[in-house]
C-alpha positions as CSV (number, residue, x, y, z in Angstrom):
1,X,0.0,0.0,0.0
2,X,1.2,3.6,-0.7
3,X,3.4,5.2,2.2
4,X,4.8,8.2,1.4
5,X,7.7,9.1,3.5
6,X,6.5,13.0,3.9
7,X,3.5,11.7,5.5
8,X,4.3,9.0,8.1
9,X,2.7,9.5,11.6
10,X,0.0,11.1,10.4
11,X,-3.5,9.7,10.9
12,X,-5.1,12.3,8.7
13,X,-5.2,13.7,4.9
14,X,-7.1,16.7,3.5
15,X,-8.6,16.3,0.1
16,X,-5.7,17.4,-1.9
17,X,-3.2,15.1,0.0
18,X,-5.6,12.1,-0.2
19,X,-5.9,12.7,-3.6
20,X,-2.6,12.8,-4.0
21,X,-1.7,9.5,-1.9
22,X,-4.4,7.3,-4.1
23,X,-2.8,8.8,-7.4
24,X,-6.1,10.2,-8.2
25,X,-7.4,13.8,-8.6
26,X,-8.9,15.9,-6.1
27,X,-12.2,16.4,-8.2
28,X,-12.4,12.5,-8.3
29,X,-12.6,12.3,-4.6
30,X,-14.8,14.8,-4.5
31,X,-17.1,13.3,-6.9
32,X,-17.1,9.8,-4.9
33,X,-17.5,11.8,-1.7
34,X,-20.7,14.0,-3.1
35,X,-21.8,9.6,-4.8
36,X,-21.0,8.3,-1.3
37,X,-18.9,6.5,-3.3
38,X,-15.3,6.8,-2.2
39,X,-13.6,6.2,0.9
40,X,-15.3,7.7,4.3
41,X,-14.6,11.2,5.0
42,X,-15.6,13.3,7.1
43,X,-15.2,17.4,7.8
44,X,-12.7,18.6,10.0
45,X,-13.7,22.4,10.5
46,X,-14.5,23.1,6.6
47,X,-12.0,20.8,5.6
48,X,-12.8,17.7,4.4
49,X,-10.5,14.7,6.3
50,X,-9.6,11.1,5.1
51,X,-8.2,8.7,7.7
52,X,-5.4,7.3,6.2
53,X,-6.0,4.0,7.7
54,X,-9.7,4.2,5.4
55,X,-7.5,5.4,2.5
56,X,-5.2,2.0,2.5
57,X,-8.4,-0.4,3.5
58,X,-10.0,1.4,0.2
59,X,-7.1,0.2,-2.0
60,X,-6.9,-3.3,-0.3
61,X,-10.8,-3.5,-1.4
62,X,-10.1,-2.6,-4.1
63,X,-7.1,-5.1,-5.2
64,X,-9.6,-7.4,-3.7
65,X,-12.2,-7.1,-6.2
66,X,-9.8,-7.2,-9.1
67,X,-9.2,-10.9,-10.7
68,X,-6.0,-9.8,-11.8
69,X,-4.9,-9.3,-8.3
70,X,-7.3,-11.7,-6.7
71,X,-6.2,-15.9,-8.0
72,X,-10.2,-16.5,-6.5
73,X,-12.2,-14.2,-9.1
74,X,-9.9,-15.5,-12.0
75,X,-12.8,-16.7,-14.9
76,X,-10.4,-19.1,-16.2
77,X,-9.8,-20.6,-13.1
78,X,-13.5,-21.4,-12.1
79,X,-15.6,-24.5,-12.7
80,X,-17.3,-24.0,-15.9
81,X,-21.6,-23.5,-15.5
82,X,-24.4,-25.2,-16.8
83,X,-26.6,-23.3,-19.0
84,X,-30.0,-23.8,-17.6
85,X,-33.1,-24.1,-20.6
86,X,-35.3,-20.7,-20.5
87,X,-39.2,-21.9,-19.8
88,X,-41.4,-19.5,-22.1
């Protein structure tokens, strides 16, 4: 998981620097926060506030759910199905 140096021992990012740690742009985190899509955040004052520990669980989710990263959802690995006739 990403760790940059400049940030160590710090629990919290603001937008920009959350952005910035998930390689993504700050209007993409803001989109996902205003979709509830994106990791949680919260507001800090007016600033918005991303634990860092939510940031890293995000991206482990996320490596979870790919197949290329996950040997359990490879297609060509699974058993294949059984087509089931349609009843019209």
């Amino acid at each position: 998981m990403p760790q940059p140096n400049h940030i160590s021992g710090i629990a919290f990012l603001n937008l920009p620097t959350a952005a910035e740690y998930l390689s993504v742009s700050p209007n993409t985190l803001y989109v996902w926060r205003h979709r509830r899509q994106g990791p949680p955040s919260f507001r800090m004052g007016r600033r918005v506030m991303y634990r860092i520990t939510a940031l890293d669980v995000r991206v482990q989710a996320q490596e979870q759910a790919d197949s290329r990263s996950n040997p359990a959802l490879n297609p060509l690995t699974q058993k294949a199905q059984r087509r089931t006739k349609s009843h019209k």
